[in-house]
Each structure stands twice: as structure tokens, then as C-alpha cells.
C-alpha positions as CSV (number, residue, x, y, z in Angstrom):
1,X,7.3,-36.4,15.9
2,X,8.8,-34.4,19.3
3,X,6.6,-31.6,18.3
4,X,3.3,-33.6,17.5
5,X,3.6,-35.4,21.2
6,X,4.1,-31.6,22.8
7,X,1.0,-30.4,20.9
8,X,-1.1,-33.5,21.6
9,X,0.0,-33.1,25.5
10,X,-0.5,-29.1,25.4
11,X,-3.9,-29.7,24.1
12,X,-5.1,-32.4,26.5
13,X,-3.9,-30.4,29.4
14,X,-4.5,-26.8,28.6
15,X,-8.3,-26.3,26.3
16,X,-8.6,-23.7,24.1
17,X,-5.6,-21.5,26.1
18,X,-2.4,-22.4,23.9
19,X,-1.1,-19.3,22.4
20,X,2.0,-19.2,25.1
21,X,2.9,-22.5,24.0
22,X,3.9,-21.3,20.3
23,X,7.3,-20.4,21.8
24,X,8.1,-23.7,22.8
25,X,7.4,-25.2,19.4
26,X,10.7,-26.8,17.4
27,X,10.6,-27.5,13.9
28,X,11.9,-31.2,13.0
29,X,14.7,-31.7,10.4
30,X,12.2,-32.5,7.4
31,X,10.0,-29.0,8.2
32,X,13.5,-26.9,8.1
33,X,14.1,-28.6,4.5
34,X,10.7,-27.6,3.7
35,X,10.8,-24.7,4.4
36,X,14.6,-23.7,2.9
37,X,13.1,-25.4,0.0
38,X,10.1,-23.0,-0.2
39,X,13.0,-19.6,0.4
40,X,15.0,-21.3,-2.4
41,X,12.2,-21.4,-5.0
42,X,11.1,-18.1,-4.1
43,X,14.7,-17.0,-4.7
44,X,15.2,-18.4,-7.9
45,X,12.3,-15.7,-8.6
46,X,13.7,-13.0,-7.4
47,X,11.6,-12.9,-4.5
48,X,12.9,-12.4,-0.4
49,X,13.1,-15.1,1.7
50,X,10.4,-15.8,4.1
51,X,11.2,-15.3,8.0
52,X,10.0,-18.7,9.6
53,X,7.1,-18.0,12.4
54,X,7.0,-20.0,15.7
55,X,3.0,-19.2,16.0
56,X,2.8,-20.3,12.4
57,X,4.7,-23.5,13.0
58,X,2.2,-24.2,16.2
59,X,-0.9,-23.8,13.8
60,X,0.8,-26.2,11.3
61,X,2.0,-28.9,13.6
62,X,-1.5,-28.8,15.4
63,X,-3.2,-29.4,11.5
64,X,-1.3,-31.7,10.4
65,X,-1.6,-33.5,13.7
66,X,-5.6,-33.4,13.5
67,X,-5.1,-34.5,9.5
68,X,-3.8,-37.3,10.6
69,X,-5.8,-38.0,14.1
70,X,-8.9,-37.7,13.1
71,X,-9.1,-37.4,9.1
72,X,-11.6,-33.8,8.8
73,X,-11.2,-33.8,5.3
74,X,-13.3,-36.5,4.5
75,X,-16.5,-36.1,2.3
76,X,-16.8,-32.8,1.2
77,X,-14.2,-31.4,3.3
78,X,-11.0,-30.4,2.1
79,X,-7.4,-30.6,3.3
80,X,-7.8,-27.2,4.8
81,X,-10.3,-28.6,6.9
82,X,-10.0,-28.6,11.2
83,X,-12.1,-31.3,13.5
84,X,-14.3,-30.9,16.5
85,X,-11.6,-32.7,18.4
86,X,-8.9,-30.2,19.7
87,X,-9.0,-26.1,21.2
88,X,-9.7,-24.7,18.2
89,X,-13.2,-24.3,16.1
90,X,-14.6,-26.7,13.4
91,X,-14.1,-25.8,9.8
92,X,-15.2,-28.1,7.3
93,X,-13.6,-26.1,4.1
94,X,-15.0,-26.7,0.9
95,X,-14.1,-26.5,-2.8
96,X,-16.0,-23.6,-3.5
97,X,-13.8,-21.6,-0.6
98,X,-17.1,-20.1,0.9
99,X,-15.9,-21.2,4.2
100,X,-12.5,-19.9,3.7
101,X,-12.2,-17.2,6.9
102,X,-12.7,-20.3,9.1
103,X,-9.1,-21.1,8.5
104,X,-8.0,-17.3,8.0
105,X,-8.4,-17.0,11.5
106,X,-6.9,-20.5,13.2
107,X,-3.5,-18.2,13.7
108,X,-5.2,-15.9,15.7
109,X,-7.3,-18.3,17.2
110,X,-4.1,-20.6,18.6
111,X,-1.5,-18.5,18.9
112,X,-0.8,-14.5,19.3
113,X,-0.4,-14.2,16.0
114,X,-3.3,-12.1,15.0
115,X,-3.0,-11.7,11.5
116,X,-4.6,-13.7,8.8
117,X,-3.0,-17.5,7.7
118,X,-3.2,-18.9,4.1
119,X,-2.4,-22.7,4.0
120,X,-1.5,-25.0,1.5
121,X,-1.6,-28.6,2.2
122,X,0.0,-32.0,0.9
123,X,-1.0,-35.6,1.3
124,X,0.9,-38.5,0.2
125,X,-0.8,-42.4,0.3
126,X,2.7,-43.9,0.7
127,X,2.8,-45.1,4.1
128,X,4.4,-43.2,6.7
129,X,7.4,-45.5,7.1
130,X,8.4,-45.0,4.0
131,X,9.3,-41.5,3.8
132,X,12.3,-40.7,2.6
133,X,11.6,-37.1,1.4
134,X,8.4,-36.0,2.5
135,X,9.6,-32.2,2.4
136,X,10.8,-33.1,-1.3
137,X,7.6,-34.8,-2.4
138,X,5.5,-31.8,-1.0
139,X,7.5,-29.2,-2.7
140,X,7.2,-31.1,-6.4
141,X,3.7,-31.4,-5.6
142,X,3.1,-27.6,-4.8
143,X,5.1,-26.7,-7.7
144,X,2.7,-28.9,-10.0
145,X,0.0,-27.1,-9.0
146,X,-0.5,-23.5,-10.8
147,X,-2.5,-22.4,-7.6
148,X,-0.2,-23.5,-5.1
149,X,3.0,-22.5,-6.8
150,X,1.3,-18.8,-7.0
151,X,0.7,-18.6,-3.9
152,X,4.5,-19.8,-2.8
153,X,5.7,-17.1,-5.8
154,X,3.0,-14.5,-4.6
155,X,1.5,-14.2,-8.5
156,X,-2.1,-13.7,-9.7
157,X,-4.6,-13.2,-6.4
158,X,-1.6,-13.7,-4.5
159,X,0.4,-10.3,-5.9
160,X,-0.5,-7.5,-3.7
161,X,0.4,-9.7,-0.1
162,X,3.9,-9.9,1.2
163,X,4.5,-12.5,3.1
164,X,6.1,-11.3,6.4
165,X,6.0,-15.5,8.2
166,X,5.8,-18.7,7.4
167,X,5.8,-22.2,9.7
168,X,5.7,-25.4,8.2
169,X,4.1,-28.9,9.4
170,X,5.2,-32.4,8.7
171,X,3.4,-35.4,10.3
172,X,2.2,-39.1,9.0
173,X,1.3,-38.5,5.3
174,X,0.4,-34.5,5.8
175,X,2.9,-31.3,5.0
176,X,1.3,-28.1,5.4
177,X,2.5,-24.7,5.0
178,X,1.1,-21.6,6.4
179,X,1.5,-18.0,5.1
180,X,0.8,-14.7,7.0
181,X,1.3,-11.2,6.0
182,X,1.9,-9.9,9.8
183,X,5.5,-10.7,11.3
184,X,4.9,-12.5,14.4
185,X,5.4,-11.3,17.9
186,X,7.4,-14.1,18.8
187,X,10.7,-14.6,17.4
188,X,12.8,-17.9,18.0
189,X,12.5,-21.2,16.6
190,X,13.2,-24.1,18.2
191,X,15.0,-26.6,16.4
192,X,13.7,-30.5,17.7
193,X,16.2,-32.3,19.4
């Protein structure tokens, strides 16, 4: 929630110029169990741990925030999908993926990371208050899925990338997770108070 209310405020007050902010971005309790969850899977098979990204974790707090603000992936659009309504460009992403360098670039485009982001995304109809394990849910879900669970294992199209970051986004009934191949130039993570 802290980190939603920072992004919501950076973006009122700043436009399109937000990449310094990445620094300042914490990751709540329920995004460092998602994402410890996502190392431990990808331990279980044999596969390094994933170093969590501060520009990452902006560009996943800012979607899930817009998921939940103002709903893009409605219609035709996808979860992958970004509004007209923050500093960053439209992207209505569709099944058949022919849109699918308009969220490559939303890293780059927000932050100083300037490598291409792959995200997978997680809704949940419960309502929000009853939560209990959001990161938990999100995880199972992925796992379900052959083409998310490849991507989190780096199988099939996913083999030849390494995954050098990660962040993670929790907010309302949205978890996102974003991959990038490039480590990022900025190093700590902030923990929310």
C-alpha cells in the first residue's frame, strides 16, 4: 500500500520523468514472499536465484496500481495491458502477443533500466480484504499454468534468457512479476515500513 501511495503521488507530481524515483521504491511484506517464493521454485530446479531489481519493482508497483485504478484489461486487452492514465504509453496487449514490445519497453520507459521486461500477471476476484496469501495464491496460479511456470523455470522459448532482475507488484486483486535479462543500475531495495 506505502508503495502504491508513493507511485500515485510521484506520478501526479512529476509526468513522464520518474526513473530517479525507482530508488526510493520498498517492496511490502507480501511482494518479498513473492518473490522468495519464485527463488525457491526456481531452486528446487536447479536454477540460481534471481537478484530483486528496484527499477523492476517501480514498473510492477506502477501496473498493478493502474490494474487496479483504471482496469486496461478490459475487452480485448489483456493483463499485460497499461492505460492512458499515468507517464507512461498506452498498450492495449492482446492474445495474439502482436503488441507485445509495447510492454518490453515499460522498464526502459520508467525507470533506467534499459533492458527489456517480461511480465506475468495474476488476478484474483476475492475481494481485497480478504487476502490472506495473495503471494501464495499467485504462485499456485503461475505454477498451474505451463506458460507461466516456463517462464519462472526459463524452459521452452524461455531457455536461451537468463534472468539477471526481477521486481514484484502486489496491490488490490493484481500480483505481477517482471523479468529482465540486464542487471539493473540501481542496487538497493527498500523494504516498506
Amino acid at each position: 500500500m506505502y508503495q502504491t501511495l508513493i507511485i500515485a503521488f510521484l506520478f501526479s507530481i512529476t509526468g513522464r520523468g520518474v526513473e530517479p524515483y525507482a530508488s526510493q521504491t520498498c517492496v511490502t511484506e507480501q511482494e518479498i514472499q513473492l518473490y522468495e517464493l519464485i527463488n525457491d521454485y526456481r531452486r528446487e530446479h536447479n536454477l540460481p536465484a534471481i537478484p530483486l531489481s528496484p527499477s523492476l519493482c517501480f514498473v510492477a508497483g506502477a501496473h498493478v496500481w493502474d490494474l487496479n485504478a483504471n482496469q486496461p484489461d478490459r475487452g480485448r486487452c489483456n493483463m499485460h495491458s497499461w492505460s492512458d492514465s499515468g507517464p507512461w504509453s498506452e498498450c492495449c496487449y492482446t492474445d495474439d502477443h502482436k503488441r507485445a514490445r509495447c510492454i518490453w519497453s515499460k522498464p526502459a520507459e520508467l525507470t533506467a533500466y534499459k533492458g527489456s521486461g517480461y511480465e506475468i500477471a495474476y488476478y484474483s476476484s476475492w475481494p481485497v480484504d480478504e487476502h490472506q496469501d495473495m503471494a501464495g495464491a499467485a504462485m499456485e496460479g503461475w505454477i498451474g499454468s505451463p506458460g507461466h511456470k516456463q517462464m519462472i523455470i526459463n524452459k521452452y522459448a524461455w531457455k536461451r534468457l537468463k534472468w539477471n532482475a526481477m521486481g514484484v507488484g502486489i496491490y488490490g486483486n493484481y500480483a505481477v512479476v517482471w523479468f529482465g535479462e540486464k542487471k539493473d543500475p540501481v542496487r538497493k531495495v527498500k523494504r516498506c515500513p
